[in-house]
ROVO-855080 format. One record per residue (C-alpha): x, y, z. Coordinates in pm, 1 decimal, always signed. Each point is the difference from the previous one (the first is absolute). Last residue first. Layout:
<pts>
X,Y,Z;
...
</pts>
This chain:
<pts>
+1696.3,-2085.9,-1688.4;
+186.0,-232.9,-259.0;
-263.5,+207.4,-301.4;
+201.2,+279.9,+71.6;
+286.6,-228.1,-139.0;
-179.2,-81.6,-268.4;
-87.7,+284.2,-105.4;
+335.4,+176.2,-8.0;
+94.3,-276.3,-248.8;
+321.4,+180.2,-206.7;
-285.7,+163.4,-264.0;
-174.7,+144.0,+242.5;
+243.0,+179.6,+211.1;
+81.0,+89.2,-382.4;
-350.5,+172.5,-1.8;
+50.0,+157.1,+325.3;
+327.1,+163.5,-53.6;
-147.1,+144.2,-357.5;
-315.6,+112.1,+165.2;
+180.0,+207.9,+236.1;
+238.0,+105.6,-196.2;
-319.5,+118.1,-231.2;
-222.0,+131.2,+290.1;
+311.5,+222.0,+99.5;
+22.0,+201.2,-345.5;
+45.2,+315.8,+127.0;
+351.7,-102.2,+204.1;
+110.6,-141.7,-329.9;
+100.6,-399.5,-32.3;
+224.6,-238.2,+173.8;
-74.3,-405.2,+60.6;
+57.8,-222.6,+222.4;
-70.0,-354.5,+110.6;
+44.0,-285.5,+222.6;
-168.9,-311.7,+50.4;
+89.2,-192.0,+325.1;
-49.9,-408.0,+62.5;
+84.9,-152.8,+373.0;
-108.1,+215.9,+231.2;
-244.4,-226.6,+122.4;
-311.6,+294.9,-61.8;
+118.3,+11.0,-394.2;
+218.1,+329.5,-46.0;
-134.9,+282.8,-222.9;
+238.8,+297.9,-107.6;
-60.9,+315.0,-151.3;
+262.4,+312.9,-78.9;
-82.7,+307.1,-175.5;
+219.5,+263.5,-136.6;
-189.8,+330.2,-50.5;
+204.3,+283.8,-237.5;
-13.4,+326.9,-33.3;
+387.8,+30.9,-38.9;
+45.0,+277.9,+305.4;
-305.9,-150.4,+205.0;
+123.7,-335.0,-9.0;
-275.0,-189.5,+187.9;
+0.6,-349.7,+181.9;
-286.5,-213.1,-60.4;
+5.4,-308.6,+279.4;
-247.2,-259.2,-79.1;
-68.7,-331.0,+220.6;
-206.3,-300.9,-1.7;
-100.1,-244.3,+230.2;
-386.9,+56.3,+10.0;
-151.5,+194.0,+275.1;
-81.2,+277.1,-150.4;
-227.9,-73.2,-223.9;
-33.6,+101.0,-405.7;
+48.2,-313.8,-180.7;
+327.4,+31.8,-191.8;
-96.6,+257.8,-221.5;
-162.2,+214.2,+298.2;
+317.5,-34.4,+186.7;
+213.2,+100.9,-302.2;
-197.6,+289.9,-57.0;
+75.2,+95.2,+338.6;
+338.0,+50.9,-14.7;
+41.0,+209.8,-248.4;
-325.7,+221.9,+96.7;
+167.9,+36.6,+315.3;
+333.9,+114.3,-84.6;
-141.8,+257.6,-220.7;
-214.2,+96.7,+257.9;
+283.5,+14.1,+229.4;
+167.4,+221.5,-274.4;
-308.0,+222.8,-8.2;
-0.9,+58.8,+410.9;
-401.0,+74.1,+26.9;
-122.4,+177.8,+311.5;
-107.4,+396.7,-24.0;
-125.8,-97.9,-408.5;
-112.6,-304.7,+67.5;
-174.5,+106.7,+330.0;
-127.8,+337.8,-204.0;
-84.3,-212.1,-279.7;
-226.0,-247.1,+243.4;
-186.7,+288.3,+224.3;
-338.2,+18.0,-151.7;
-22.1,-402.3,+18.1;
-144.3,-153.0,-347.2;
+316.8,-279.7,-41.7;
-61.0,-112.9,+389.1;
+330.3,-4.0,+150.6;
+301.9,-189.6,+61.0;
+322.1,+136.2,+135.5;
+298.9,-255.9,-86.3;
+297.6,+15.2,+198.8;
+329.8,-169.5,-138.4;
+258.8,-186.2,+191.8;
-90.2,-357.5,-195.9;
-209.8,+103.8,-341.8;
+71.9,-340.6,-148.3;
+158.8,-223.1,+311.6;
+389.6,+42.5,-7.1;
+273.3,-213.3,-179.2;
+214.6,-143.9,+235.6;
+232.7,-33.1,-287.4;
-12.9,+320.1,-168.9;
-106.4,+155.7,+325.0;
+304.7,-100.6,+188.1;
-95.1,+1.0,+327.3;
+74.1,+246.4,+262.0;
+180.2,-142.5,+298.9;
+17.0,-23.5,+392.3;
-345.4,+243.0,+72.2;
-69.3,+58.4,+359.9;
+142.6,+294.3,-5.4;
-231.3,+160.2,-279.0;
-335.6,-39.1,+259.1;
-143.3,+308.0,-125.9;
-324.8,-79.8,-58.3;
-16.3,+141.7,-338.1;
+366.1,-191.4,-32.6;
-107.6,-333.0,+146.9;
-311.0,+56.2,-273.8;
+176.6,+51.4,-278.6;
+282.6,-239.5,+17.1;
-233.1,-254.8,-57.5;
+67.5,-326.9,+266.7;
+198.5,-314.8,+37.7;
+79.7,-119.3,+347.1;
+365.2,-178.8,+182.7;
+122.5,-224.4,+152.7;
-324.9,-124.5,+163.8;
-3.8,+94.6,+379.8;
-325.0,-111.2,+74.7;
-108.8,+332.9,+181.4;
+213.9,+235.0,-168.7;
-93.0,-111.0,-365.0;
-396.5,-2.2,+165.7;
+68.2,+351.4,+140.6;
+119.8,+97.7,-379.3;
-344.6,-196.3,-145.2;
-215.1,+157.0,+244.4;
+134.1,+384.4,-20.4;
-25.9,-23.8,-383.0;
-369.1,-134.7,+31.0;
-67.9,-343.7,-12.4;
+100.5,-336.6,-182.7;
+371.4,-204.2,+51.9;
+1.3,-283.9,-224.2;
+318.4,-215.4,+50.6;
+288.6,-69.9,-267.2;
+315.0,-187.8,+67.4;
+313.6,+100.6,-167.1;
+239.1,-234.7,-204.0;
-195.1,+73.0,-298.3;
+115.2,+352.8,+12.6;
-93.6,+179.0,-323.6;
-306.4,-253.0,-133.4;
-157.1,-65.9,+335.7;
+76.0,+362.5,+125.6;
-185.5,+108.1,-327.8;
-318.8,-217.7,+46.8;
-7.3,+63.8,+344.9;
+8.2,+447.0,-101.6;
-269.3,-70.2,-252.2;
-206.0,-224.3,+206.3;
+39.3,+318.5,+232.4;
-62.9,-10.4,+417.7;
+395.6,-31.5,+57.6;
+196.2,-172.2,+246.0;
+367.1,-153.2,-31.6;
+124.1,-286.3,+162.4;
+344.5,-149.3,+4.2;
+37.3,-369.4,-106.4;
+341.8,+102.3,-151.2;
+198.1,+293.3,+92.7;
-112.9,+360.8,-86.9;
+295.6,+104.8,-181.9;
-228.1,+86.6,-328.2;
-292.3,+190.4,+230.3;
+283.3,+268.3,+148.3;
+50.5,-58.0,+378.4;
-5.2,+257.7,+217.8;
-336.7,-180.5,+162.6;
-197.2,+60.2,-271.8;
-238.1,+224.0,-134.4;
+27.8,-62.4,-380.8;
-171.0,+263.2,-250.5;
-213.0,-45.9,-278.0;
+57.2,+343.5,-223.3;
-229.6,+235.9,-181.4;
+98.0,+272.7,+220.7;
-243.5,+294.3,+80.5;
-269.9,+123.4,-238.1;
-239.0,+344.9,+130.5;
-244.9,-38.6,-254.6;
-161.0,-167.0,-270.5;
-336.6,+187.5,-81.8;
-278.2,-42.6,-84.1;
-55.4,-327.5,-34.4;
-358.9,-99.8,-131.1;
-340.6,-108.6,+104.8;
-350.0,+37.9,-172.6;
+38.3,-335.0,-104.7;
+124.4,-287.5,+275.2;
+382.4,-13.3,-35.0;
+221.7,-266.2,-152.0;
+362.6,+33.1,+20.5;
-24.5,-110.8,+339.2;
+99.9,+237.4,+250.3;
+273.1,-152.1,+270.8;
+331.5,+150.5,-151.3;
-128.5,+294.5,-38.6;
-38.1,+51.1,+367.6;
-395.7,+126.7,+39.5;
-73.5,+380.1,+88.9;
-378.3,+23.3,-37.3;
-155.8,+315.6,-100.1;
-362.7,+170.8,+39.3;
-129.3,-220.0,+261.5;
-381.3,-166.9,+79.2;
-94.4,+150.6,-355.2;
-128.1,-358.6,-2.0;
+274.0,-88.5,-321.9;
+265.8,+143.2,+213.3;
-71.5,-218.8,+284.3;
-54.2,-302.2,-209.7;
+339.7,+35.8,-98.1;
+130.4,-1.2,+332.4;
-125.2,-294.1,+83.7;
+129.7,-166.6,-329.7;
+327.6,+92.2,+61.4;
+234.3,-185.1,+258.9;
-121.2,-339.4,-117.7;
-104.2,+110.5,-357.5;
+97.2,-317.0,-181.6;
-129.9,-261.3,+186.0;
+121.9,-345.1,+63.0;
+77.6,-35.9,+346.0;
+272.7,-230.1,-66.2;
+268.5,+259.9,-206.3;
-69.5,+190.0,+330.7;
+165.9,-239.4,+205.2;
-296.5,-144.2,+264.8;
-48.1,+58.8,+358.2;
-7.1,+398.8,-16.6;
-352.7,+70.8,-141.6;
-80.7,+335.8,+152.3;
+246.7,+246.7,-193.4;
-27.6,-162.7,-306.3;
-387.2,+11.7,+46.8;
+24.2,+375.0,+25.1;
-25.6,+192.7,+288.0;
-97.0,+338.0,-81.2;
+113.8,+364.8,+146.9;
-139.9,+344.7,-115.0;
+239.9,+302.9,+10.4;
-116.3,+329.5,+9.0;
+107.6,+284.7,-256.2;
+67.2,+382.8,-30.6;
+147.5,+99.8,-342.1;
+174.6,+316.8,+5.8;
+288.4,-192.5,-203.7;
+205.8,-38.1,+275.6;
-262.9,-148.5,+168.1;
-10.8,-271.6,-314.8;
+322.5,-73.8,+20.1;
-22.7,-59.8,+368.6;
-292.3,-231.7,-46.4;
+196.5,-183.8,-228.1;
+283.6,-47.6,+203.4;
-307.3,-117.9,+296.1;
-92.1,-250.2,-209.7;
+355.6,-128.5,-78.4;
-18.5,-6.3,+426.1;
-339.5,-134.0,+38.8;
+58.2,-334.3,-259.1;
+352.5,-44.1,+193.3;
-196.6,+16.3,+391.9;
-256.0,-280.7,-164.2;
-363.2,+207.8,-61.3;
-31.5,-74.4,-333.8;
-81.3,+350.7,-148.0;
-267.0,+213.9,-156.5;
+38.4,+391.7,-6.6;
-302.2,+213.9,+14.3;
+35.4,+310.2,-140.7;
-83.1,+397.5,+66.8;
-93.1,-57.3,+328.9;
-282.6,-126.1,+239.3;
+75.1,-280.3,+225.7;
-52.5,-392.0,-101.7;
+78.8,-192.3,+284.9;
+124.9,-388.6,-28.1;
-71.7,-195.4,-283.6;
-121.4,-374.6,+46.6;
</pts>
């Protein structure tokens, strides 16, 4: 259920985990500095309630989402402030991005216990709450154990503490928003650890008829994120669209040339097959290296590894 609803300029919808609150509050910010007043609006979503099970298992594409989407669509909120990373590139009609904002790293990153993730000695165990993330740890370090660590970032580092694995995988992103950068033993190569599509990136979603949506997109939008974005996520939505599939996309930009290089990668669940690809194209033509990436995905067997899930 959503908490208060006061009376301001716009309402703005959240999951109500201390990392959903804090990009939400960035936003807010933005938006103050804008002249905009605002209210936040906080949801549990079914990701956020169903902890017994790996997402990949629950079998639902919107798991942090669709909550929040039917806020928007019952005028209940004006904006919702979703991690990229967790927005299917499917949305109910009448909804739409408006902007891509405020991007941190793309990056996994290892909290460990100052021990970098390839000395980790044999048998040791690693958490993360990603079939992505197992998938890759599987293929990368075979010698490492896996275990499934679900929750909210606080949960999942006090459960690293608590069972004293050797070591946790998380996104960059949020143990920076949360400023927890201490903690962190190694950034990840993103060209092998390849990130989730849209990983570090917020997405503010609105109603496409709202009064206010150009002056968000316009106050909000970063257009190389964007470009980053739409990169990315046409490979998702090639691939099958969810977001909890073991896939990753990293676009990196060369503003001077102009130029989008894009990385994918797919890894069976085992760890034991991996399809990589890239491809380089125009920063304005994103969709295409996007679509190019996916397509060969394609062509290697990306389906049927997905199909391994």
């Amino acid at each position: 259920m959503p908490g208060e609803i006061g009376v301001t300029d716009v309402k703005i919808g959240t999951r109500a985990s201390i990392l959903a609150v804090s990009q939400a509050e960035s936003v807010q910010s933005a938006l103050d500095q804008q002249g905009m007043t605002s209210t936040l609006v906080r949801f549990e979503t079914k990701g956020d309630q169903i902890l017994d099970r790996a997402l990949d298992k629950i079998g639902d594409k919107g798991l942090f989402t669709t909550e929040l989407e039917r806020a928007l669509l019952s005028h209940e909120i004006d904006l919702a402030v979703h991690s990229l990373k967790d927005l299917p590139t499917e949305m109910p009609p009448g909804l739409f991005i408006a902007a891509y904002a405020l991007a941190e790293d793309p990056r996994d990153v290892f909290l460990g216990r100052d021990v970098c993730l390839d000395r980790l000695s044999d048998g040791s165990v690693v958490g993360t709450s990603s079939l992505r993330r197992t998938a890759w740890l599987r293929h990368i370090c075979p010698n490492v154990t896996t275990t499934a660590v679900r929750g909210n970032l606080h949960t999942r580092i006090s459960k690293w503490r608590e069972h004293e694995w050797a070591g946790l995988i998380l996104a960059a992103a949020g143990v920076h928003r949360l400023g927890w950068q201490a903690l962190i033993t190694e950034y990840l190569d993103p060209k092998e650890w390849v990130p989730a599509p849209g990983q570090g990136i917020l997405a503010i979603q609105m109603r496409d008829d709202h009064p206010r949506c150009h002056d968000i997109k316009h106050w909000l939008n970063d257009g190389q994120q964007e470009t980053r974005a739409i990169a990315e996520r046409e490979v998702l939505a090639r691939l099958g669209g969810g977001c909890q599939i073991p896939l990753g996309v990293y676009a990196e930009l060369d503003v001077a040339k102009g130029l989008t290089h894009v990385v994918g990668k797919v890894v069976s669940p085992d760890g034991s097959r991996a399809i990589v690809t890239e491809a380089t194209d125009a920063m304005n033509q994103a969709v295409r290296v996007g679509r190019v990436v996916a397509e060969d995905l394609l062509r290697k067997g990306a389906h049927e590894l997905i199909g391994l899930v």
